[in-house]
C-alpha positions in Angstrom: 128.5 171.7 77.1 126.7 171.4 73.7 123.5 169.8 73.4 124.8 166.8 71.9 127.3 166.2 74.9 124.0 166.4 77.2 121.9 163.9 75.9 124.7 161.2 75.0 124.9 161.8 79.0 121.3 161.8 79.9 121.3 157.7 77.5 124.1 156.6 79.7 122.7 157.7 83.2 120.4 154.2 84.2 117.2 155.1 85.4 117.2 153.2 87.9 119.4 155.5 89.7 117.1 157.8 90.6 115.4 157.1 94.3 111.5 157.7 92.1 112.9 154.6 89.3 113.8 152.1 92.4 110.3 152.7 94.3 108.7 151.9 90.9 110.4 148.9 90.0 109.8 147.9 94.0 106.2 148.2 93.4 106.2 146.5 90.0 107.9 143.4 91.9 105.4 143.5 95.2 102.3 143.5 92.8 103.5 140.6 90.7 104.2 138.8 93.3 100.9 139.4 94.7 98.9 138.8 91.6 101.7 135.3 91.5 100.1 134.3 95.5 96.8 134.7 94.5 96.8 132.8 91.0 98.8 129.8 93.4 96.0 129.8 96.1 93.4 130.4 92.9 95.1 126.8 90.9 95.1 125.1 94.3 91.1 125.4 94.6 90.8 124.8 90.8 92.5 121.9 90.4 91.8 120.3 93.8 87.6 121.3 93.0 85.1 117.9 93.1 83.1 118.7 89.8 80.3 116.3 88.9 77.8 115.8 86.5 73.9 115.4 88.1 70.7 115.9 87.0 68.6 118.9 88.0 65.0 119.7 86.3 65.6 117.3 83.5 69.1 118.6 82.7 72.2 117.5 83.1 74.5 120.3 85.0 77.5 120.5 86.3 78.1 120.8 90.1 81.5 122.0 91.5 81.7 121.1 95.6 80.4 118.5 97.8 77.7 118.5 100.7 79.5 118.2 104.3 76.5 116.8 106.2 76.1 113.6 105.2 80.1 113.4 104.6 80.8 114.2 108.2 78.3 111.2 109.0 80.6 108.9 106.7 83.9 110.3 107.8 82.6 109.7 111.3 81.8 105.8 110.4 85.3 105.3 108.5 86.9 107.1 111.7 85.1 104.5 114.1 86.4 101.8 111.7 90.0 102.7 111.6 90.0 103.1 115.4 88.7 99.6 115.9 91.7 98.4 113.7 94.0 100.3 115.9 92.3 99.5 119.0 92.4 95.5 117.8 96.1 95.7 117.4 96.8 96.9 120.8 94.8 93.9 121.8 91.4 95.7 123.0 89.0 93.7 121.5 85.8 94.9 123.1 86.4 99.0 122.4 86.9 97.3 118.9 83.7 95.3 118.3 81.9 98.9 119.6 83.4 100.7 117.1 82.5 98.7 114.8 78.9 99.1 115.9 79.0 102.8 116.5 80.5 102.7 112.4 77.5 100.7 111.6 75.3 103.4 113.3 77.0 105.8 111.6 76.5 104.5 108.2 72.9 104.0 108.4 72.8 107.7 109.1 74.6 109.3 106.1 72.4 107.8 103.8 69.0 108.8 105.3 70.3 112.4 106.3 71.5 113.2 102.8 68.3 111.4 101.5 66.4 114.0 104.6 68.0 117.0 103.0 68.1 116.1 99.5 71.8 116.1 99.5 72.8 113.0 97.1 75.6 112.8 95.5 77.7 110.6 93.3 80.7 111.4 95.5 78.7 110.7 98.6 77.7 107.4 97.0 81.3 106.5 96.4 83.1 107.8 99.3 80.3 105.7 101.5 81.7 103.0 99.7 85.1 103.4 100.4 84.7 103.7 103.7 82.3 100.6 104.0 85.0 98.5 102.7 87.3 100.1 105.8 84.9 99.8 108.5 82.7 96.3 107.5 85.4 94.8 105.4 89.1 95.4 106.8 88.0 96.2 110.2 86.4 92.8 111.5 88.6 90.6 109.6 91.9 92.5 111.2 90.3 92.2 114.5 88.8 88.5 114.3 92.8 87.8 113.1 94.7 89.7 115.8 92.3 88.1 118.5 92.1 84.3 117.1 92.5 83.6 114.0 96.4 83.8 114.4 96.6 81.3 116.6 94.9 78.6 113.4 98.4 79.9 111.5 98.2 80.1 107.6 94.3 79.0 107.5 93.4 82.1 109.9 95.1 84.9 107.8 93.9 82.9 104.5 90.0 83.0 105.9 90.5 86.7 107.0 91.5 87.8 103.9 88.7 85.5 102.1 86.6 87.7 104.2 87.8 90.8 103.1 87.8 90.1 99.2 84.4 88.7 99.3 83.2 92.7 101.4 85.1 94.0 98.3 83.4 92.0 95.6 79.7 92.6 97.2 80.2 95.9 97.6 81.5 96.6 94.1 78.6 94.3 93.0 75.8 96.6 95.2 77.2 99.5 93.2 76.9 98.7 89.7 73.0 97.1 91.0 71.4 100.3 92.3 68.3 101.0 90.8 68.5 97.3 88.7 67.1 95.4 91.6 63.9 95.3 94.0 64.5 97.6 97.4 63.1 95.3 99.4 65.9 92.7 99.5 69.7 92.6 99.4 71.5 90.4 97.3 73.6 88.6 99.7 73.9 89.6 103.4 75.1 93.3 103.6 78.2 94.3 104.9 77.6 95.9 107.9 75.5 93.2 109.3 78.3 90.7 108.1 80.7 93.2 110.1 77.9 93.0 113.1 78.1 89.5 113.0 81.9 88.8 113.0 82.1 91.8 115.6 79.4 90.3 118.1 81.5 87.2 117.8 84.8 88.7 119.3 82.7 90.3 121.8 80.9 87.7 123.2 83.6 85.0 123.6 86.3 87.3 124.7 84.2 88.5 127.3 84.0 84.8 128.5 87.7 84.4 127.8 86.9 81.9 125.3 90.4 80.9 123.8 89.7 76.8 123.5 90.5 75.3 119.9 86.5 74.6 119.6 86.0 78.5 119.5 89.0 79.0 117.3 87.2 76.7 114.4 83.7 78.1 115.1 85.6 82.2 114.8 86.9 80.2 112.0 83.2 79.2 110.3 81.8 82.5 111.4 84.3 84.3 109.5 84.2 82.5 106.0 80.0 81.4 106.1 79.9 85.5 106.6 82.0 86.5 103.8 80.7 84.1 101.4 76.8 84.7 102.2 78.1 88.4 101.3 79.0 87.1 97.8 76.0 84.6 97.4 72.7 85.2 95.5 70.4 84.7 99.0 67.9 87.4 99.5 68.0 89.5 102.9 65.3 91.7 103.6 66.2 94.7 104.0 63.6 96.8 106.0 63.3 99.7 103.5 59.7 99.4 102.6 59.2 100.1 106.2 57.4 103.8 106.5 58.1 105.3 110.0 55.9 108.2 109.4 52.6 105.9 109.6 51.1 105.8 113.0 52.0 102.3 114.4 50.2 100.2 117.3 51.3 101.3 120.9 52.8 97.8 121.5 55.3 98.1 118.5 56.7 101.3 120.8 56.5 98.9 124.0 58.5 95.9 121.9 61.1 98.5 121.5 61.4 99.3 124.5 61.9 96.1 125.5 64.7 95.3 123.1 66.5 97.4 124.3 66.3 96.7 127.9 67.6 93.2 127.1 70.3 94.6 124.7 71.5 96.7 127.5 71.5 93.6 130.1 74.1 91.2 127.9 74.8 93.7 124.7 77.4 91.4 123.4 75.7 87.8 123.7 72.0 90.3 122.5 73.7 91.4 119.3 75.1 88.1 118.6 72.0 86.9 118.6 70.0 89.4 117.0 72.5 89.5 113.6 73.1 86.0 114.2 69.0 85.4 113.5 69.2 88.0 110.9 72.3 86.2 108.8 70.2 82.7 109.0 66.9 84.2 107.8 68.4 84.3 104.4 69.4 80.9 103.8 66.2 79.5 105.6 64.0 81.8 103.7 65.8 80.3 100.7 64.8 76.7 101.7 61.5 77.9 102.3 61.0 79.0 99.0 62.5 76.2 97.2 60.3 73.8 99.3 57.4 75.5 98.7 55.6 74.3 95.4 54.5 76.9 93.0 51.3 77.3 92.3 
């Protein structure tokens, strides 16, 4: 055979038909589609990342990630708040009314423990939001409806939603005020202690079975004077100029005490009244001030 015979040959011979040619393109194959799994898992964090601008020594930076303390707390609050939906549609009214309570706990935590540990965030400020609106603004109405309100027909579901657009609107409206108005007061009366109020409510009259058409129409006031006093311009104090680290007198500890001895006797009818005195103070401290002549 000449030379030319041997390599017209050798170009028409694949190379893949050698055993060493098929273990090199099997390698080739396994390490792209290693370097393919990783780039997938690599896009996945990328894209799915929480990156937000904040301000650190003057500067504006860039921070990728978010801080799971004080997000557990408020997962833990919206949790409580979807289980009192769930527990109000299977008709158990007080587990309901103590989630809500337990949510309000909850909420008042996330905020001091990320404040604790210098953890703020603009997506801890948001998602706390979000959840509010679950817990203090769908929650009580869903639960006040499924217990009572349903019973009025169209004016029940028409005052339950009232209540829940009005916990939207003051919510949205507490957002966009931060840092525009004085700590000490709340424009209009928080949610959670509108949420409290309407929560107590169920709890106390369905522990007395209390299904007469007088406590229909007074589920009915407590419902919309609560979500309208959310949306009004009445000032409620709102305890943070209090400073816990100050030494205090001994009978502040013993008043305590006693509060919650008597919360623990009657909790339902207790927490009525306690939020119940708290959601008057506003509009009485209002008349107060407007009969008060300035000096």
């Amino acid at each position: 055979m000449t030379q030319d015979a041997r390599d017209q040959e050798r170009k028409q011979t694949p190379q893949s038909a050698s055993p060493e040619g098929q273990k090199a393109e099997d390698n080739d194959e396994g390490s792209q589609n290693s370097v393919s799994n990783e780039d997938l898992a690599t896009v996945f964090l990328r894209e799915t990342e929480v990156v937000e601008e904040a301000v650190e020594d003057g500067k504006k930076v860039r921070r990728k990630g978010i801080y799971l303390l004080p997000n557990l707390f408020t997962t833990s609050a919206l949790f409580s708040g979807f289980f009192a939906v769930v527990a109000g549609i299977n008709g158990e009214f007080t587990s309901a009314a103590v989630a809500i309570f337990i949510a309000m706990v909850l909420d008042g935590l996330d905020g001091r423990v990320a404040r604790m540990t210098n953890t703020q965030s603009a997506f801890g400020a948001e998602y706390d939001s979000l959840a509010d609106m679950i817990s203090f603004g769908m929650a009580p109405a869903l639960v006040a409806f499924t217990w009572i309100l349903q019973d009025i027909g169209k004016t029940g579901w028409v005052v339950a939603f009232l209540y829940v657009a009005c916990a939207a609107l003051r919510l949205a409206r507490f957002n966009v005020q931060i840092g525009s108005v004085d700590k000490k007061w709340f424009i209009g009366l928080p949610s959670p202690s509108a949420a409290a109020l309407v929560a107590a409510s169920v709890w106390t009259f369905h522990s007395f079975d209390a299904d007469a058409l007088g406590f229909k129409l007074l589920m009915l006031f407590v419902v919309a004077a609560a979500g309208v006093l959310m949306v009004s311009n009445i000032r409620y104090y709102s305890f943070k100029d209090l400073d816990f680290k100050k030494p205090v007198p001994f009978v502040v500890l013993l008043a305590v005490v006693l509060g919650f001895v008597m919360i623990s006797v009657e909790p339902s009818v207790m927490l009525l009244l306690l939020f119940g005195a708290y959601v008057c103070s506003g509009p009485v401290l209002a008349v107060m001030r407007k009969a008060t002549p300035k000096s």
